[in-house]
N, C-alpha and C positions, 0 to 999 in steps of 0.2 A: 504494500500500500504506500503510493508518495506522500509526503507533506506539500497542500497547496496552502501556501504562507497565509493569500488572502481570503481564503474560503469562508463564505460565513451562511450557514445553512439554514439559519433562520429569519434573518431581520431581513426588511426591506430595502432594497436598495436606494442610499441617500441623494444619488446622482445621477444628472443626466448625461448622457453622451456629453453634449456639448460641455457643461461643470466640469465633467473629467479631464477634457481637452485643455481648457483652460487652465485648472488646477497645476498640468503636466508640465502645459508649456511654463508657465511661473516657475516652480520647482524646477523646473530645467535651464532658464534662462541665468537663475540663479546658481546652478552649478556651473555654468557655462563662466561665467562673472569670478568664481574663485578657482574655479581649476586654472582659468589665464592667468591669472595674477600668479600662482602658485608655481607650477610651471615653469613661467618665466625666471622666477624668482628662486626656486631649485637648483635647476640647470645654471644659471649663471654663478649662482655662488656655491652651485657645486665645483664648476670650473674654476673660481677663483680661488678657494678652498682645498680643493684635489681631492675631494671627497667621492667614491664612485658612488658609497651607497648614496650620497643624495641627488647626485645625477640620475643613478636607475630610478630614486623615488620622482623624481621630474620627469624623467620618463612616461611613468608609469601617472602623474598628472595629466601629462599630457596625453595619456589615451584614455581617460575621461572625457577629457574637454572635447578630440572625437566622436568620442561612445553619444556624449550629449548632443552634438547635433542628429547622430544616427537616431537618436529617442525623440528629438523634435522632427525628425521625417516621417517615420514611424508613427506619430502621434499623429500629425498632420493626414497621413494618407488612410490609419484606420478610422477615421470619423466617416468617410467617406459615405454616402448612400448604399444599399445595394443597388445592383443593375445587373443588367443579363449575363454580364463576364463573370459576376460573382454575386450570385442571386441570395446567400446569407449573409453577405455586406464585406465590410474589407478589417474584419476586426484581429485577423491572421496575419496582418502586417505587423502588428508589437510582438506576436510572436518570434517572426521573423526578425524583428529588430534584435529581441532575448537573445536567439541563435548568433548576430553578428558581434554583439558584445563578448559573448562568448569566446568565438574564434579570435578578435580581437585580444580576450585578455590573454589568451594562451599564445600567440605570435608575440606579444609583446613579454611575459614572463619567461619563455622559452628564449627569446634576444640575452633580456637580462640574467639568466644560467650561462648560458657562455659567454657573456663580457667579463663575469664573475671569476668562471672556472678559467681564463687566461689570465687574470692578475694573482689567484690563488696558485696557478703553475709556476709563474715568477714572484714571489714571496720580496725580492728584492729589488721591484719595482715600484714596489708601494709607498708613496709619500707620506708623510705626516701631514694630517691635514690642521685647517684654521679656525679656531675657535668660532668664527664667525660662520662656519655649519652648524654648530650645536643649537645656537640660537635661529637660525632658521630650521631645521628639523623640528625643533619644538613649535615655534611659530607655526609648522604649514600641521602639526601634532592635533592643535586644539583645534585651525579653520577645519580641517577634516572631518573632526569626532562631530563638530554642532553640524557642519553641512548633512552627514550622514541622519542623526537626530532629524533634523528638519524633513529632508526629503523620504525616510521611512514614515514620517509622520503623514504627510501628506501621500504615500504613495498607500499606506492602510485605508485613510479615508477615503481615499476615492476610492480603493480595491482596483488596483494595476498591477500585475505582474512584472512587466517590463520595467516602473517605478521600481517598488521592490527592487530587480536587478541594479539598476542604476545606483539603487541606496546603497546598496550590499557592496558594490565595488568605488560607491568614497568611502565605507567603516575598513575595506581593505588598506586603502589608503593610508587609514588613518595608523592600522596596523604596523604598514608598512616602516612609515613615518617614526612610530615607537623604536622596531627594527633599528633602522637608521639612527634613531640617536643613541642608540647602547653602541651600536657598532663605533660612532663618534669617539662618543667616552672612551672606550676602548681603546681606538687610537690614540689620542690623547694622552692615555695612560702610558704610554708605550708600548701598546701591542699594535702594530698596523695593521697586520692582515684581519684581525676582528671587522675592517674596513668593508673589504670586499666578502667578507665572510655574510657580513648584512645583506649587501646588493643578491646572494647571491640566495638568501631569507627571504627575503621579500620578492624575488621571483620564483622561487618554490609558490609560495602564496599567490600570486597573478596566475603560476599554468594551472595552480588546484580549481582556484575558483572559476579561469577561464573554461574548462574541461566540465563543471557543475552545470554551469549557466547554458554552455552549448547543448550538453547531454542533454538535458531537460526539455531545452526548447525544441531538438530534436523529435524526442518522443509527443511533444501535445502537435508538433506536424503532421505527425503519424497517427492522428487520432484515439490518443490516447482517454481513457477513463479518468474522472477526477474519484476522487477518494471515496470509499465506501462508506463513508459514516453521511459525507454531502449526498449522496444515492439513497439513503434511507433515507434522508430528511425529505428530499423528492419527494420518495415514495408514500411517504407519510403524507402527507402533502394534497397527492392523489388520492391519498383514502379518505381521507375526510372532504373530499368534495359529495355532495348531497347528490345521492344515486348512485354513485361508485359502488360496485359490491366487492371489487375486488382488483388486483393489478401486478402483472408478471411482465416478464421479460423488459424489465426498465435499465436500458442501456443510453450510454452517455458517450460523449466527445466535445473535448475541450474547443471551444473557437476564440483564439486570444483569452481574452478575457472573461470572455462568454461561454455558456455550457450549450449543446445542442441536446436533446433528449428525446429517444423513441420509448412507446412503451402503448403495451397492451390492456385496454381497459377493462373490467369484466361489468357488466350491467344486464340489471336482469332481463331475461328471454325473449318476455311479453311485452316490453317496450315499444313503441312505432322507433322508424330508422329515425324519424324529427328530432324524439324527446332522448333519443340514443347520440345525437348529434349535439342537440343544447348543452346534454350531461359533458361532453368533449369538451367542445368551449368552453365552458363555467370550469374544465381542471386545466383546461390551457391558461384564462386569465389566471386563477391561483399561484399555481407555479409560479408566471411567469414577473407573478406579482410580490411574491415572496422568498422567489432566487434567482441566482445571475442568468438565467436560462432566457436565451435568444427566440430557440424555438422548442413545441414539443410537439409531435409528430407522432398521433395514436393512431392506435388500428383497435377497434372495436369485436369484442367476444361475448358470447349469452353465458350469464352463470345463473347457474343450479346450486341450490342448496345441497351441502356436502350428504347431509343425512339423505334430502330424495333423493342424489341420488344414488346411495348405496340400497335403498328400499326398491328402487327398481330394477338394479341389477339383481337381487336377490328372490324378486316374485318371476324375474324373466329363466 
């Protein structure tokens, strides 16, 4: 069974399409805002400092501030209507975005592993670096930790997945950043290679969580299932719509953000097709009014009381 971060199997959804969109792009233009500054401000006085790990942690800035416009594209192209090319709408574009971060973190983590393990081959290539890293590792330490805070916060509220991802990889950051200033210290202390031994920490960290995000987003490609306990709460959901007698084969696939959902409804026998069709409708709004479900797609069965029918197979 996966953990889906933002699942939430009871309550109503607080937001519309367009609030999400909004929400995403703020939160994003906002990460956009400190990953540049950061960034810049790594790389440069990692260079002036001879610090590799805060060059990789600049590095690794700077494939957020990336990742963030991939999430304002993504954001931008899943609002999109449906239409005939993609008649349940475009909301498999944030997935697609999840999947690009992904690949993303893990080309870049995998870079920063071998910048690492050549300065780690040459042990006496390593400079001493300048105080004036320590104080910036810490500086970009705490923008990191609140950015992360922030953008988890808002990426819960609205319920995004792709959020979510985007949060998770500034709280690595922020990891990263921690990384990076022991490895400082270290140096400092007289140990250098503690140096590149960080760099080489915090890209271990980029290809794990690169290689999480992609795997993941992979499988809800593939039509993946959301989690069993969200499938009962459906199902329940279903039973308590007024005429439902009963309901099987309730099968699911993730659409972005969205759930798509088939399922077989049991209403009894003597019903007209009409009042067999209203009972549909009246479990479709439900559902759809009380989980992230896009669509729900029944197909219609007569039930029989369990007991008749064991009484008739027993007189027959």
């Amino acid at each position: 069974m996966q953990h889906d971060p933002i699942s939430d199997h009871q309550e109503h959804p607080q937001y519309t399409a367009a609030e999400r969109a909004r929400a995403a792009s703020r939160s994003t233009w906002v990460s956009v805002g400190v990953n540049l500054v950061l960034s810049t401000t790594q790389i440069a006085a990692g260079v002036f400092s001879k610090s590799q790990g805060l060059i990789a942690d600049g590095v690794h800035s700077l494939s957020d501030l990336v990742a963030d416009f991939v999430v304002l594209f993504a954001n931008h192209h899943s609002q999109k209507e449906a239409d005939a090319d993609h008649p349940y709408g475009h909301q498999r574009f944030e997935t697609a975005a999840s999947l690009v971060l992904g690949l993303l973190l893990l080309a870049v983590g995998l870079g920063m592993l071998s910048s690492a393990a050549g300065k780690l081959q040459a042990p006496d290539t390593i400079a001493k670096v300048h105080i004036v890293a320590l104080w910036v590792a810490g500086a970009a330490l705490v923008a990191k930790e609140l950015l992360f805070r922030y953008m988890l916060f808002v990426a819960k509220k609205v319920k995004s997945s792709m959020l979510v991802a985007n949060a998770w990889h500034a709280r690595s950051d922020a990891a990263s950043s921690l990384v990076v200033g022991v490895g400082i210290i270290g140096n400092l202390a007289g140990y250098p290679i503690l140096d590149p031994i960080a760099a080489a920490i915090v890209g271990f960290m980029v290809t794990r969580m690169g290689w999480s995000f992609g795997w993941n987003a992979l499988h809800d490609l593939t039509d993946r299932s959301v989690d069993e306990a969200e499938v009962q709460a459906i199902r329940q959901t279903i039973l308590e719509t007024p005429g439902v007698s009963g309901v099987h084969d309730v099968r699911t696939r993730k659409m972005g953000d969205m759930i798509v959902v088939d399922a077989h409804l049991e209403v009894k026998a003597t019903l007209t097709v009409e009042q067999a069709h209203d009972i549909t409708v009246a479990a479709q709004k439900r559902v759809m009014q009380h989980h992230r479900v896009l669509h729900l797609l029944t197909h219609v069965d007569p039930y029989r009381r369990p007991d008749l029918d064991h009484a008739l197979t027993a007189q027959s």
